[in-house]
C-alpha positions as CSV (number, residue, x, y, z in Angstrom):
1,X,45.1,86.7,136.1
2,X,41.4,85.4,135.9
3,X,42.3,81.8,135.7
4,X,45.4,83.0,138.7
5,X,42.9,84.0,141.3
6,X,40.0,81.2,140.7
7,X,42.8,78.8,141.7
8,X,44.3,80.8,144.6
9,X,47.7,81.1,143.2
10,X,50.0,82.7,145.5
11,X,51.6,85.9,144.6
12,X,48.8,86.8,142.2
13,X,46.6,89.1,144.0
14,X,44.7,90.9,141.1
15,X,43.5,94.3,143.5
16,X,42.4,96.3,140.0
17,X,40.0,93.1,138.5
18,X,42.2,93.4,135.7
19,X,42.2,96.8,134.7
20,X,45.9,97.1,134.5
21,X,46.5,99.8,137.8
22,X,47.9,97.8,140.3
23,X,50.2,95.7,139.0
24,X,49.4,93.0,141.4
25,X,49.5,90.2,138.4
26,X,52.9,91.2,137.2
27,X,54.6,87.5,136.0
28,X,57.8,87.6,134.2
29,X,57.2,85.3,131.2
30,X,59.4,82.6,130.1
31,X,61.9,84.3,127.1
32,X,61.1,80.8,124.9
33,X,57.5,82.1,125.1
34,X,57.6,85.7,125.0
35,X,57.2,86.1,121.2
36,X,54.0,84.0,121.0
37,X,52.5,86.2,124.1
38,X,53.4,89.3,122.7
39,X,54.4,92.7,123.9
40,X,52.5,95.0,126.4
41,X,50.0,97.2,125.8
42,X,50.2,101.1,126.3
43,X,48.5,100.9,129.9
44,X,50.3,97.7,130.7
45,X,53.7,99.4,130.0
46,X,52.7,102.4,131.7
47,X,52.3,100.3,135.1
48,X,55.1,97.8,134.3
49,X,57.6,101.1,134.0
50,X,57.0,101.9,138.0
51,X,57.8,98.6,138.8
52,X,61.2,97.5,140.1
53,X,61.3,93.9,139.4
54,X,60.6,94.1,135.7
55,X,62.3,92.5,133.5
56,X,62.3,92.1,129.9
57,X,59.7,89.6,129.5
58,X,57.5,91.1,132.3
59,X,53.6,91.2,131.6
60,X,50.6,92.1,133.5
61,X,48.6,89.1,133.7
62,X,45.4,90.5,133.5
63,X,45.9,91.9,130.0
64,X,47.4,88.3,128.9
65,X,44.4,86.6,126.6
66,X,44.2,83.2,127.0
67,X,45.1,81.3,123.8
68,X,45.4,77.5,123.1
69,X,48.9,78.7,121.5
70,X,50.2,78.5,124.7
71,X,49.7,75.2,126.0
72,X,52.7,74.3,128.1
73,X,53.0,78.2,128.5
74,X,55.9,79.1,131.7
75,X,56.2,82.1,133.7
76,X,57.3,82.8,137.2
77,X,56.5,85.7,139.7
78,X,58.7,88.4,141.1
79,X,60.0,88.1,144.6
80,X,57.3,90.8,145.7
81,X,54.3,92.7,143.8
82,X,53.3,95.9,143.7
């Protein structure tokens, strides 16, 4: 989400700072990659279960680490955020 917001990507709004209570950073992550990023968290899941447009692969980006792992990483956004 971090990385999201310093670039002004659109759709990714961030309201919380990361703290996983808005769900404004909700991106739906490519199923090739959604191994390697890993489930949600207990919080994360707890917001991504009142949202409409998840979907299997959904994550909130804020509580996505970073990792060289994912180089070439894909994920798009949901028609409308939280």
């Amino acid at each position: 989400m971090q990385v999201a917001t310093n670039n002004a990507v659109p759709g990714i709004d961030g309201d919380c700072g990361g703290e996983a209570a808005c769900g404004t950073c909700h991106v739906i992550v490519d199923p090739q990659w959604s191994e390697c990023v890993g489930p949600p968290g207990a919080d994360e899941e707890e917001m991504l279960a009142m949202n409409p447009e998840r979907e299997p692969t959904s994550r909130l980006s804020c509580q996505m680490v970073v990792s060289d792992v994912w180089d070439g990483l894909s994920v798009r956004l949901p028609e409308f955020q939280m």
